[in-house]
Every structure is written in C-alpha cells, then in structure tokens.
KETOR-259261 format. One record per residue (C-alpha): chain; x, y, z. Coordinates in nm, 2 decimals. Layout:
<nodes>
<node><mol>A</mol><x>X</x><y>Y</y><z>Z</z></node>
...
</nodes>
This chain:
<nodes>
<node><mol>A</mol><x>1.62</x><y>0.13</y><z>0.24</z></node>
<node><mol>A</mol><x>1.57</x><y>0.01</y><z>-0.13</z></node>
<node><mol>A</mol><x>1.70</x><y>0.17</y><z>-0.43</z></node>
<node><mol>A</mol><x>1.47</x><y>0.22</y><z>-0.73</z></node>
<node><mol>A</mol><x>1.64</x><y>0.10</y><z>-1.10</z></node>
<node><mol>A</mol><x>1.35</x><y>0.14</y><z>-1.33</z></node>
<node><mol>A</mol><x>1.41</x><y>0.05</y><z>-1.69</z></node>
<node><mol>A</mol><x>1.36</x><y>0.29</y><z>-1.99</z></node>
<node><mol>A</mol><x>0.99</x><y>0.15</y><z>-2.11</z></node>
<node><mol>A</mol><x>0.87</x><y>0.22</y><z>-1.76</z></node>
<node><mol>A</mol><x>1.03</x><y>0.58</y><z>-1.76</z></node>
<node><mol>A</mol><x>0.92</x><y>0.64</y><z>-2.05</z></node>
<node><mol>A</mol><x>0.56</x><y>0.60</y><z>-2.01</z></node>
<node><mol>A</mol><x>0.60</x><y>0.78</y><z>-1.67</z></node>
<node><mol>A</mol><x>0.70</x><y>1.09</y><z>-1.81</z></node>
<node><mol>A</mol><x>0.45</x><y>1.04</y><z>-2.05</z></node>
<node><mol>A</mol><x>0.16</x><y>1.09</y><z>-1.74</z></node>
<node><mol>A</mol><x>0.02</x><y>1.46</y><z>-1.72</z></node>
<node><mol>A</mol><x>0.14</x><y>1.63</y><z>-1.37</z></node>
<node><mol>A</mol><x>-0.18</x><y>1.46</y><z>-1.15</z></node>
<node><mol>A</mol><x>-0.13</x><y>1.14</y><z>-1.25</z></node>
<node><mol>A</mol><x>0.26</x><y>1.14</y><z>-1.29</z></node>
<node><mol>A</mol><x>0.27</x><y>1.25</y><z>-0.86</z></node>
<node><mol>A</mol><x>0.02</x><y>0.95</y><z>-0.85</z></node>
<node><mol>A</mol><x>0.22</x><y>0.69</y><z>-1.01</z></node>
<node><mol>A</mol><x>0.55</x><y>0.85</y><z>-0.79</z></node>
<node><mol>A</mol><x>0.39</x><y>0.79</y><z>-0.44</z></node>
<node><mol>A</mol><x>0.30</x><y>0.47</y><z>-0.53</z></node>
<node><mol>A</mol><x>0.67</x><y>0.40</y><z>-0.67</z></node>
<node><mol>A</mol><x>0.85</x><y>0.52</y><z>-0.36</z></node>
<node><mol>A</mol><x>0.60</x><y>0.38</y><z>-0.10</z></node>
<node><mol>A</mol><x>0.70</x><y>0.05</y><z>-0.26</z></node>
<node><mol>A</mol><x>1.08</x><y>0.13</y><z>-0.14</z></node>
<node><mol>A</mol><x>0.96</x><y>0.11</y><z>0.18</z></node>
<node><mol>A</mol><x>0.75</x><y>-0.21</y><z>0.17</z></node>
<node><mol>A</mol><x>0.80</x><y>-0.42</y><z>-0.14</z></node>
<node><mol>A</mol><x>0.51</x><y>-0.64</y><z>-0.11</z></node>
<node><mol>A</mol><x>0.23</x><y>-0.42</y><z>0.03</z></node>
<node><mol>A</mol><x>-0.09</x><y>-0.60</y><z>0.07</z></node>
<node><mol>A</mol><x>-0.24</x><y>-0.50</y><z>-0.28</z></node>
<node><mol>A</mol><x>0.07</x><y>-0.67</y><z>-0.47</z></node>
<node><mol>A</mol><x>0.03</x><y>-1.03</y><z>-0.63</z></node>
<node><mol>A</mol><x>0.32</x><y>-1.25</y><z>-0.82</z></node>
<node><mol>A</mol><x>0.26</x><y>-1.28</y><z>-1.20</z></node>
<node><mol>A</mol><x>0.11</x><y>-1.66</y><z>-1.28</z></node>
<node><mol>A</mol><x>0.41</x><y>-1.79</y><z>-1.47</z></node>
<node><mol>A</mol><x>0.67</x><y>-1.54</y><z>-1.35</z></node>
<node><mol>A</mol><x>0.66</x><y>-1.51</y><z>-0.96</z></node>
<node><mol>A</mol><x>0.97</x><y>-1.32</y><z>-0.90</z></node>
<node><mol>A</mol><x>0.79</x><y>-1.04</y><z>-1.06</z></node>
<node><mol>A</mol><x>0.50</x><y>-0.85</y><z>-0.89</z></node>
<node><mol>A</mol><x>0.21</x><y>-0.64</y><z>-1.00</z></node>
<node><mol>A</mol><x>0.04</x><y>-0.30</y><z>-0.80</z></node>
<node><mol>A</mol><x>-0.26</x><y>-0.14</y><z>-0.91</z></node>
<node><mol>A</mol><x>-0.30</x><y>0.22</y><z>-0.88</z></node>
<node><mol>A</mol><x>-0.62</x><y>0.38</y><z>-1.01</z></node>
<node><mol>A</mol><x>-0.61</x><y>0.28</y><z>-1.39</z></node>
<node><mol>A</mol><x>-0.23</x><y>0.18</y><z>-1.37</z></node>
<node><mol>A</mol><x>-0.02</x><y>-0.13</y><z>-1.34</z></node>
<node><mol>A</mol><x>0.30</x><y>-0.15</y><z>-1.20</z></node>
<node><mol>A</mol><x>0.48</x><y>-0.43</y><z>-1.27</z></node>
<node><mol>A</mol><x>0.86</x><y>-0.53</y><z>-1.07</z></node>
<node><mol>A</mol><x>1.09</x><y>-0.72</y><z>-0.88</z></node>
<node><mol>A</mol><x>1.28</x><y>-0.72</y><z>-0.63</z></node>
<node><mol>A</mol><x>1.66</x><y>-0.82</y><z>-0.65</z></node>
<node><mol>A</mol><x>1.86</x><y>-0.80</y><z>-0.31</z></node>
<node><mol>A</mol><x>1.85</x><y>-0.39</y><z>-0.20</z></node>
<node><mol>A</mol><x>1.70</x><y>-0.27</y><z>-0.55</z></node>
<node><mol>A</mol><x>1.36</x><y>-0.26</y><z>-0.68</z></node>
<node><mol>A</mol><x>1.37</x><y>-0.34</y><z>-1.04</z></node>
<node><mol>A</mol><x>1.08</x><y>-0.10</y><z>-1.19</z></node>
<node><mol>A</mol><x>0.99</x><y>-0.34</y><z>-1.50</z></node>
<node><mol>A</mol><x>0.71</x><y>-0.17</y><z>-1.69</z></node>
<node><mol>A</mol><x>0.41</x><y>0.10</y><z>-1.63</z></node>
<node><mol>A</mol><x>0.13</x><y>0.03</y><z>-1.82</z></node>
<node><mol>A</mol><x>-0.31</x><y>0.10</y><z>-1.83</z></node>
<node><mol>A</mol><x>-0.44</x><y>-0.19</y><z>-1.63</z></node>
<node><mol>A</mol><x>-0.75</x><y>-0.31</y><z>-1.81</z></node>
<node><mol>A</mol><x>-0.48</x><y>-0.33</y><z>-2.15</z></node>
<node><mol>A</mol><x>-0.33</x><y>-0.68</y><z>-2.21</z></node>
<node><mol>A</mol><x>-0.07</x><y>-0.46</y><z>-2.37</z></node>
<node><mol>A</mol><x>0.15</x><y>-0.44</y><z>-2.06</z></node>
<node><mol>A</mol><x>0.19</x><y>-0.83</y><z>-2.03</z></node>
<node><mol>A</mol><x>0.27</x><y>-0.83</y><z>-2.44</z></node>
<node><mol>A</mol><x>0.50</x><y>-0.59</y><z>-2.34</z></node>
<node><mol>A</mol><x>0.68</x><y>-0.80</y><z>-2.04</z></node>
<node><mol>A</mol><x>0.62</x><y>-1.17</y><z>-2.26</z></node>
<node><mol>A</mol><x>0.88</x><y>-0.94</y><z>-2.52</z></node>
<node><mol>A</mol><x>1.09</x><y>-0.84</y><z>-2.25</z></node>
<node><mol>A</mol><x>1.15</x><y>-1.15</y><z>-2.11</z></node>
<node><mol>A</mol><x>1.16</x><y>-1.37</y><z>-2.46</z></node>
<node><mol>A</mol><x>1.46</x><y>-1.12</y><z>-2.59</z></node>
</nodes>
C-alpha cells in the first residue's frame, strides 16, 4: 500500500474544510492510496508527473513518487488560484 506525504499548503486548506466537506476531501485522499490513477485523474499539461482529481467543487492535485503519494495542493476547482499556487511551487 501507498503512504500519503501531503505538504503543509494542502493540509492547511484541509483543515480549513467544515466537518462534511473535510470527510469528503479524506475519502477521496485515501481511496487514491489504493489506486493512484483512478479513472477520473488526468496529468497536468506541462507537468505530467503530477495529477489532478476532482471531487465536488475541489481539486486535488499530486504525484506519485515510488510507494508515497505526494499530496501537492487542495484547492476550489473552478479558481485558477490552485495552478498560481503550483506555477509558485514549482518556480521556487
């Protein structure tokens, strides 16, 4: 089985979810540790070792490196914030 190393952005707007909708992002999170590239996951255009999964109004965005899934950044989906966010991450 995968282990889960999320980073602090991506914790940090997780805790940030009320109760519903933190459980919601969670199942989502640990059904990816047992199938990394469900059928609803799609490479980034530009950056294809990272993925993106939709769940409701969320984006998920990671990678997987060997036996860890590297949880990258939480975001609202219909915000081009989220990809601002990883084009920082990745410039610095």
């Amino acid at each position: 089985m995968l282990k889960l190393n999320p980073t602090k952005e991506a914790l940090g707007f997780w805790n940030s979810l009320d109760a519903k909708q933190y459980r919601q992002i969670g199942r989502k999170v640990l059904s990816l540790l047992l199938d990394p590239h469900p059928n609803d996951s799609a490479p980034l255009i530009g950056h294809p070792e990272y993925f993106r999964v939709d769940f409701g109004e969320y984006r998920i965005i990671y990678r997987v490196e060997d036996d860890t899934i590297k949880l990258t950044l939480i975001g609202l989906r219909n915000d081009g914030d989220i990809y601002k966010k990883l084009k920082r991450k990745l410039a610095g």
